[in-house]
Each structure stands twice: as structure tokens, then as C-alpha cells.
C-alpha positions in Angstrom: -1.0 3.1 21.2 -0.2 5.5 18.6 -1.1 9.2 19.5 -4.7 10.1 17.6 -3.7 13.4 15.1 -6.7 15.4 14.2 -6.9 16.1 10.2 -7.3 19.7 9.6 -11.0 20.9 8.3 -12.2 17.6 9.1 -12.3 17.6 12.9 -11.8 13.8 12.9 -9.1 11.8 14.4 -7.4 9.3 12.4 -9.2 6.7 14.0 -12.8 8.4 13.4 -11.3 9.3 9.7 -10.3 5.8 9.1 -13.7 4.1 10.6 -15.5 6.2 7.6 -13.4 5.6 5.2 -13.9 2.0 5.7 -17.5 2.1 4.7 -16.4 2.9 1.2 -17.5 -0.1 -0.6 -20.9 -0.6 1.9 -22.6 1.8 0.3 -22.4 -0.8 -3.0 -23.4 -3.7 -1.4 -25.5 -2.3 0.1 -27.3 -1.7 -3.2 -27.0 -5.0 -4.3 -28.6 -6.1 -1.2 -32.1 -5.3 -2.5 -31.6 -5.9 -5.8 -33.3 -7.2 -8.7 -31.4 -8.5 -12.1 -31.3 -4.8 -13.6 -30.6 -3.4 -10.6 -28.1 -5.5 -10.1 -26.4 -4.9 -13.3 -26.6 -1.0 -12.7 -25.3 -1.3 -9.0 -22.1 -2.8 -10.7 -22.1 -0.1 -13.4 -22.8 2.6 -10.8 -19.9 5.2 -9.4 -19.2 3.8 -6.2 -20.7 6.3 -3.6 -19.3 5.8 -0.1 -21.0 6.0 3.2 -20.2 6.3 6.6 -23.4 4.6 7.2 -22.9 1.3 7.8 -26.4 0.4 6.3 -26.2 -3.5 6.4 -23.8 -4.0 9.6 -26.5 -1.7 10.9 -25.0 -1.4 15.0 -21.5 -3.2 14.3 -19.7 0.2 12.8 -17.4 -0.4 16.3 -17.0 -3.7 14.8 -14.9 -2.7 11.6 -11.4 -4.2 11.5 -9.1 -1.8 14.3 -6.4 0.3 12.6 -3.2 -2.0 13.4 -0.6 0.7 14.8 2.5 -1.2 13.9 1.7 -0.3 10.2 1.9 3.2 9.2 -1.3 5.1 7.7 -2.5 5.2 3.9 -1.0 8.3 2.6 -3.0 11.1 0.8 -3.1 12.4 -2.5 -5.1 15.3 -4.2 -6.2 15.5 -7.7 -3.7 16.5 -10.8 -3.3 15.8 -14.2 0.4 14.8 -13.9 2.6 14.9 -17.2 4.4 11.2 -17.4 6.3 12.2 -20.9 6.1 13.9 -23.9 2.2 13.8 -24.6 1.4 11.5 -22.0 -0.1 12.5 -18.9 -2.2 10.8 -15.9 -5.4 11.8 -14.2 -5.1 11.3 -10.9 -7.7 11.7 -8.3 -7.8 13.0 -4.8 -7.6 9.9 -2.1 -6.3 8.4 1.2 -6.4 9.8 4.5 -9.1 12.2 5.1 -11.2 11.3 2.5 -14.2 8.7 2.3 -14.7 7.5 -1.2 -12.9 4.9 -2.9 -15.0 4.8 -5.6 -12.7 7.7 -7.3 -10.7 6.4 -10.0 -7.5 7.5 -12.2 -7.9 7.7 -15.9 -5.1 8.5 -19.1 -4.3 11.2 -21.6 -2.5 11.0 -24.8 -2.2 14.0 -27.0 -1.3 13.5 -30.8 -0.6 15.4 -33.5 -4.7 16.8 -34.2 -6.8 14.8 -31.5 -6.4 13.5 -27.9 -7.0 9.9 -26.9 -8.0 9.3 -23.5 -8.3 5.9 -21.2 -11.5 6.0 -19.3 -13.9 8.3 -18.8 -14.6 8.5 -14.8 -17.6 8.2 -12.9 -19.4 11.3 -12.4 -20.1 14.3 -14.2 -18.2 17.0 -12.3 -14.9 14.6 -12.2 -15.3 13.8 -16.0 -15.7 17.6 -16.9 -12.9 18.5 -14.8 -10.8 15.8 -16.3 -12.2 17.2 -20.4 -11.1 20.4 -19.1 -8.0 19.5 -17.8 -7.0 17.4 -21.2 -7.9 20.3 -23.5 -6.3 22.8 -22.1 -2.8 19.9 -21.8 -3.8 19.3 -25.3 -4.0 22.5 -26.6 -7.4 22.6 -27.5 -7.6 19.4 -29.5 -10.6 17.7 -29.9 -11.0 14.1 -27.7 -11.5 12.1 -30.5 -11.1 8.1 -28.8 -12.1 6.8 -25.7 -10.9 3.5 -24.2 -13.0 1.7 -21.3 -10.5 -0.7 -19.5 -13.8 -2.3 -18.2 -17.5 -2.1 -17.4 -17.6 -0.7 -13.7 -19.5 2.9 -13.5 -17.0 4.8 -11.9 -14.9 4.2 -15.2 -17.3 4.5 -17.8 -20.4 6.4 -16.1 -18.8 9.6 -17.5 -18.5 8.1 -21.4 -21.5 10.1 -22.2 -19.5 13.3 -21.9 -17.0 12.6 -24.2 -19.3 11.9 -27.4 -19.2 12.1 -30.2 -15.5 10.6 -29.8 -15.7 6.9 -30.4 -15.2 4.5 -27.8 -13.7 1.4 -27.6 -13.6 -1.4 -25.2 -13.1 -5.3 -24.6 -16.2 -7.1 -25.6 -17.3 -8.6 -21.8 -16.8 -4.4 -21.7 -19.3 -3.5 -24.2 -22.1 -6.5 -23.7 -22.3 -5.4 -19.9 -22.6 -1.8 -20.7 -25.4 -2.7 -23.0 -27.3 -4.9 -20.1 -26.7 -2.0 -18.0 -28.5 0.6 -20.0 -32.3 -0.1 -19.5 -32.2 0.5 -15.7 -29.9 3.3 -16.3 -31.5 6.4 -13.6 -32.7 8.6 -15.7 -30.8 12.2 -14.2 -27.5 12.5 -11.8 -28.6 13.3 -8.4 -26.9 16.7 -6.8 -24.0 15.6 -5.0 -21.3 17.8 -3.8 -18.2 16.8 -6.0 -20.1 14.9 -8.5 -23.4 16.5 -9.5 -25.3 19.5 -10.2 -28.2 17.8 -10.3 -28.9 19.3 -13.8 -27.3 16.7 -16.1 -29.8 14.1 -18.2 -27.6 10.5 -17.0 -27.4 8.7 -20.4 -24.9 5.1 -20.2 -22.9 5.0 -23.5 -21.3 1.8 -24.3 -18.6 1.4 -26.5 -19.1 0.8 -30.1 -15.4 -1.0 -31.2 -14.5 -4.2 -29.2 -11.6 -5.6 -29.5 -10.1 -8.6 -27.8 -6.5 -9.0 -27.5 -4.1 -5.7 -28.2 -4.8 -2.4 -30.3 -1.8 0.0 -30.9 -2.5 3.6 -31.4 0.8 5.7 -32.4 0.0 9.2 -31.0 2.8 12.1 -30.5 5.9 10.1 -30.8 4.7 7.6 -28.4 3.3 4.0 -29.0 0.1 3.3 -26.7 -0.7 -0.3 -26.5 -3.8 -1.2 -25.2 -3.6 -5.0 -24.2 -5.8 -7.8 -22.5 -5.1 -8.7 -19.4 -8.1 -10.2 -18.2 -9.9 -12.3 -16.4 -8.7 -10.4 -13.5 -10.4 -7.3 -11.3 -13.6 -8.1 -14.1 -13.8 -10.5 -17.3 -12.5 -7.6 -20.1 -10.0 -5.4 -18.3 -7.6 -3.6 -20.5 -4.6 -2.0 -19.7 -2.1 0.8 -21.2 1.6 -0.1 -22.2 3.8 3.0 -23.3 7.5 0.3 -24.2 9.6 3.7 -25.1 8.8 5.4 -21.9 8.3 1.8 -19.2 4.8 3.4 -18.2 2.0 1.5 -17.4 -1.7 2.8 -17.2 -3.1 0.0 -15.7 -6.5 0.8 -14.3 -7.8 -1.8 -11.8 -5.3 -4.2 -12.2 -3.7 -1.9 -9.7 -5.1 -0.6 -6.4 -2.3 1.4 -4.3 -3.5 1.5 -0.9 -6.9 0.8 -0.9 -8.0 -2.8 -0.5 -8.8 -4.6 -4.4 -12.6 -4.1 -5.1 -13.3 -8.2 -6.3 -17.2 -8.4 -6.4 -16.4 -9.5 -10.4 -13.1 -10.6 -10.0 -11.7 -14.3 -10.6 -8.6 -13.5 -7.8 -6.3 -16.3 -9.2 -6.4 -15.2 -12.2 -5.6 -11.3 -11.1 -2.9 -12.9 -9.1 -1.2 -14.2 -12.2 -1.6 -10.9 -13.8 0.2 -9.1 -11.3 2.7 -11.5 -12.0 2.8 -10.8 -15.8 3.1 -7.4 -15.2 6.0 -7.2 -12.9 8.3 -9.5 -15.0 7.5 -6.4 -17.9 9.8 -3.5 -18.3 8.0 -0.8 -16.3 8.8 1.7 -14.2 5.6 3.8 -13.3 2.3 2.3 -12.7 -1.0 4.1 -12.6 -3.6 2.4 -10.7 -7.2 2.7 -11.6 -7.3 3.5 -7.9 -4.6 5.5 -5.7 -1.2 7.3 -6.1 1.0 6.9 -9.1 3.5 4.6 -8.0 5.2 1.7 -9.2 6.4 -2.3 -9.0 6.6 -2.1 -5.3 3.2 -0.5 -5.1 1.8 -3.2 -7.6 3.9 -6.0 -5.5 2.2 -4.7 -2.3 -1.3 -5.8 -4.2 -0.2 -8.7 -5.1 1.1 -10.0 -1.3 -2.6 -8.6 -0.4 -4.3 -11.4 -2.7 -1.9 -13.9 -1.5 -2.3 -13.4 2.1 -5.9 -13.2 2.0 -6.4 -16.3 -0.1 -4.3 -18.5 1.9 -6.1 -17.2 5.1 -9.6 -17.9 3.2 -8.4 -21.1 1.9 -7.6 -22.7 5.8 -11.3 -21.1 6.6 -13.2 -23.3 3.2 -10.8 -26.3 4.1 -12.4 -26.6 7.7 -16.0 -26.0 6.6 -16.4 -22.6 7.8 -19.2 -20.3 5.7 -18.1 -17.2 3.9 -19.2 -15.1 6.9 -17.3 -16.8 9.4 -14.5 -16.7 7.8 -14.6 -13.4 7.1 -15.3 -12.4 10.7 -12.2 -14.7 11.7 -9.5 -13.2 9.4 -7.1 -10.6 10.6 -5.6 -8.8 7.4 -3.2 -7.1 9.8 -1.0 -3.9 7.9 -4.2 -4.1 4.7 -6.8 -3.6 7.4 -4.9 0.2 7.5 -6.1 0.5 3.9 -9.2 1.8 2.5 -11.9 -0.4 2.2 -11.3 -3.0 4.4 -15.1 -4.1 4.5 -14.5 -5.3 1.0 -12.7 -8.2 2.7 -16.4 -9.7 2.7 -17.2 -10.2 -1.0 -13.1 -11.0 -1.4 -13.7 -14.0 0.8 -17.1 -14.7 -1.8 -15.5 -14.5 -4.6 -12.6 -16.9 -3.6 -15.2 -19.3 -2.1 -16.5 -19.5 -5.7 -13.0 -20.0 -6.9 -12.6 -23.3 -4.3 -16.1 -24.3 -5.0 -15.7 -24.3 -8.9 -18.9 -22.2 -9.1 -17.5 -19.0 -10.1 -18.6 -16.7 -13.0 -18.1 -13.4 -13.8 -21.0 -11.9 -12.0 -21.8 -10.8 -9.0 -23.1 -13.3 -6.2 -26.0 -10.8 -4.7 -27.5 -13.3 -2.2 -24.0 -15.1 -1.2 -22.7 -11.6 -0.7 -25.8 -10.8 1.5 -25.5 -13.9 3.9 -21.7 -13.4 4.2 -22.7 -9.8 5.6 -25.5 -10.8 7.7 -23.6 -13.5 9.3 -20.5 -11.2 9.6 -22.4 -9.3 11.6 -24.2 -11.6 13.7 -20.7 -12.5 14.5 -19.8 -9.6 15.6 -22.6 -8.3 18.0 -22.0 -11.9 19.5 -23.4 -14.1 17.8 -23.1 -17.6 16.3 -20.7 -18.8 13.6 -22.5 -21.5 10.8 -20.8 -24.3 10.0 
């Protein structure tokens, strides 16, 4: 077995570090357990907040997926606003080993010749100020005129409200479930170290231009194409396309080493936009979620989705439930990535797919049974046919 190195400040091995950080999408399910329709649509809109609580596995938190040694760790990354080319720079946020939330996300800055466009707006109030701060200063003190969502999930466009009055744009799917959102929207952001004050009104801002296939904005020399790419991680998800400098900003098409979040995803049809992508000419990805990196990264996401369909696919085939087959499935080096509970409503969504009863919400009650069942499993007890 692979010697256990503490992480300095944290007083956690990598096994203790890695056994929280594999809570991080519970905490969101966990939320949906309960749920009515508008809560429901907020849990999907809300910043995902990880927990080392396991609050639905309740005793089974020794039950999680083992770290498989013969695969190295995730890395780590910290925060940066990273300059890709001439007026073109990436918000990357802090990740990987030694930290326990998932739910922090990337976002993009373009500077032009007056204004600043940026793509996405971040989850919570402290990261989206940091990120206004961080643009301005980049940008010289321009005002941040447009805002592009690349889709509806809160810890993307949670922070929109802190970038008015600039004018925000977004896929329609985008915009209508931003607008369902809104009437079970908490009213104020609860104090959270790294996120909150606890002083800051919460208002949800949807976007107010849609569009459905590309928009090109010509911004500092560069040409930013915002394209379509969709149905994929959600039913509107845009991404970023920079031709002269090969750069794509690709949001959450792209999660580099964390495990593909797929509680509205159609996974086929993400598959086959992976595929799209790496026949473009790009050199640098940024993922909504994890490192800048590139093809290899993106090809690494792409093996994830076939591995784990297949597996799920020999599970439907001999009548196993969602549960079971979750409990069953041994991801192997991905189980060394964060998130691996999300393996549960992965393995719902693509028995939807089989089934023919997918759509592009969230399965509250399927998603429930799988984890109740999952964990009946295993603390020993029965599989259901």
C-alpha cells in the first residue's frame, strides 16, 4: 500500500483528505432528497456546497469507493486569473487534493477596447467579487459590460447579480430555468467562510438575450465565439472558441479530475460532444471545473463516460436496479477523482438513457432510491432485482 502523506495545515492523510472530498456532490443530493418542485429547481440552481457529512449514506462514509493506489492522486491547483493571450485570460479556481468542494467553478475574461466581457459569473459572492476585482484591475478599469451564462447551474450563474447592470446573455433552456428558479430563490447568502459575509441580499438574475446556435463578439484583436454545444452536461450549455489563439473556454463540457456532475445531463450526447471538440483545432481547454489543461485532459473525460456507461449498460441488461448497479461498479483510476459519489445519479441518468425516459430534469425520487439502496448494499444488505 502506498505510504499515507499528511497535507500540511490540514492534519489529514490523503486517505482521510480524499474520503471528504468525496462527499462533494452529497451535500446536493442531499438537498434534493426532501425536495419539493421549487426546491427542486433551486437545489439545481444552488452553488454546490460540499460536505464531509455523508447525510443520506448516514453510517456507510467507510463505504465510499477505496482510493486505488496503482493510480496516482488528483493534483492541486489554487486560484489565478491566468492570462491565455493578448486580452484573454481564465479564472481558475483553487481545487484537488486538500480541498473538499467541487462545486467551485472556472469562468472567462475578455478585455476590449472600452468594456470587458466575461463567461460566467460563479457561484458565490466572495468568489464573484474576487473574480470582478481580479478582471478590472486585468482590464484596466473597464467597465464589465456582457455576461455570458454557459448554463443554468448556480455555481455558474448564482453570482450574475453582481455583475449588473452588464447585460447577460445565455442559451434559452439557460434563461427559462433561471426564471423557474427565481421564486424559491433564499432570500440572503448565509455566512460561509470563502463564500459569504452573510450581509449580501441573494437576488437570481437570469439572462435577458438568448440565443441558440453561435454569437461572435470581436473584442481586443480576438474573435470570441460562443457556440452550442448542447444537449450535453445540461440542455443549453455554451462554450467559448478563440480560432486565432486554439483556446477553448469550455465550461462543463470539461471536468479535469473531478468526476462529470450528470444530474441534467443526457451522457450520450456529452459523449459526442467531447468528440466534436477534439477533432477542433484547440490547444488549451478550460474546464468549468479543474486545472487548465488540454485534449488529453478532455480525452481523459471522455474514456470516464465510456467506461462508466458500458459498465452500467451490462448492469440494465441483467435487470439490476440503479442502486445495485451502482454499488457493483468499480470505476478503478476515476474513483481517485473528486466526486466519486456522483457515480450514483451518473448511473440514473444513463438508466433513463436505456429506458427512453430521459428529460432534462432531474429524477429526485429515482435519485433517492438509487442512494438508499446503495447504501443498504453496503452496510450488508440486499440487492433488488
Amino acid at each position: 500500500m502506498a505510504e499515507e502523506k499528511q497535507f500540511a495545515g490540514d492534519g489529514l492523510s490523503r486517505r482521510e483528505v480524499m474520503a471528504r472530498t468525496a462527499w462533494a456532490g452529497l451535500g446536493a443530493t442531499a438537498g434534493l432528497v426532501g425536495a419539493g418542485e421549487l426546491e427542486k429547481l433551486w437545489a439545481q440552481m444552488a452553488p454546490r456546497v460540499d460536505e464531509s457529512s455523508p447525510r443520506i449514506f448516514g453510517a456507510s462514509v467507510e463505504k465510499l469507493p477505496p482510493i486505488d493506489d496503482r493510480y496516482p492522486v488528483m493534483p492541486s491547483w489554487g486560484t489565478e486569473l491566468k492570462q491565455l493571450a493578448p486580452n484573454v485570460f481564465a479564472y481558475k479556481q483553487e481545487g484537488g487534493t486538500g480541498h473538499i468542494n467541487a462545486g467551485i467553478s472556472n469562468a472567462g475574461l475578455f478585455v476590449g477596447e472600452d468594456s470587458l466581457l466575461v463567461f460566467d459569473a460563479l457561484g458565490y459572492p466572495l468568489q464573484s467579487k474576487a473574480f470582478i476585482a481580479a478582471a478590472k484591475k486585468a482590464g484596466g478599469g473597464k467597465p464589465i459590460t456582457n455576461l455570458i451564462s454557459s448554463h443554468h447551474h448556480g455555481d455558474h450563474v448564482a453570482g450574475n447579480q453582481f455583475f449588473l447592470p452588464a447585460q447577460i446573455a445565455s442559451h434559452p433552456y439557460c434563461r427559462q430555468e433561471v426564471l423557474k428558479a427565481i421564486p424559491n430563490t433564499p432570500p440572503t447568502w448565509p455566512k460561509a467562510e470563502g463564500q459569504a459575509d452573510g450581509t449580501e441580499v441573494r437576488k437570481l438574475a437570469p439572462p435577458t438575450v438568448t440565443f441558440e446556435d453561435n454569437l461572435i463578439y470581436n473584442l481586443g484583436g480576438n474573435t470570441v465565439e460562443f457556440r452550442f454545444v448542447g444537449p450535453a452536461h445540461t440542455w443549453g450549455d455554451l462554450v467559448a472558441y478563440l480560432p486565432r489563439h486554439k483556446i477553448l473556454f469550455a465550461a462543463d463540457l470539461a471536468f479535469f479530475h473531478l468526476v462529470p456532475y450528470c444530474h441534467n445531463a443526457h451522457v450520450s450526447k456529452w459523449m459526442e460532444s467531447i468528440d466534436k471538440v477534439m477533432k477542433m483545432d484547440v490547444d488549451v481547454i478550460v474546464p468549468g471545473h479543474g486545472p487548465i489543461g488540454g485534449k488529453k485532459d478532455l480525452a481523459e473525460s471522455g474514456e470516464y463516460f465510456r467506461f462508466l456507461k458500458t459498465e452500467v449498460k451490462k448492469r440494465y441488461d441483467s435487470k439490476m436496479s440503479a442502486g445495485a448497479a451502482a454499488a457493483d461498479i468499480k470505476m478503478g483510476k476515476y474513483d481517485n477523482w473528486m466526486g466519486p459519489e456522483r457515480l450514483l445519479m451518473n448511473t440514473v441518468r444513463l438508466y433513463h438513457e436505456f429506458k427512453g425516459t430521459l428529460t432534462p430534469d432531474i429524477d429526485v425520487e429515482g435519485t433517492k432510491q438509487a442512494i438508499l439502496e446503495y447504501n443498504s448494499i453496503k452496510a450488508g444488505g440486499k440487492k433488488s432485482a
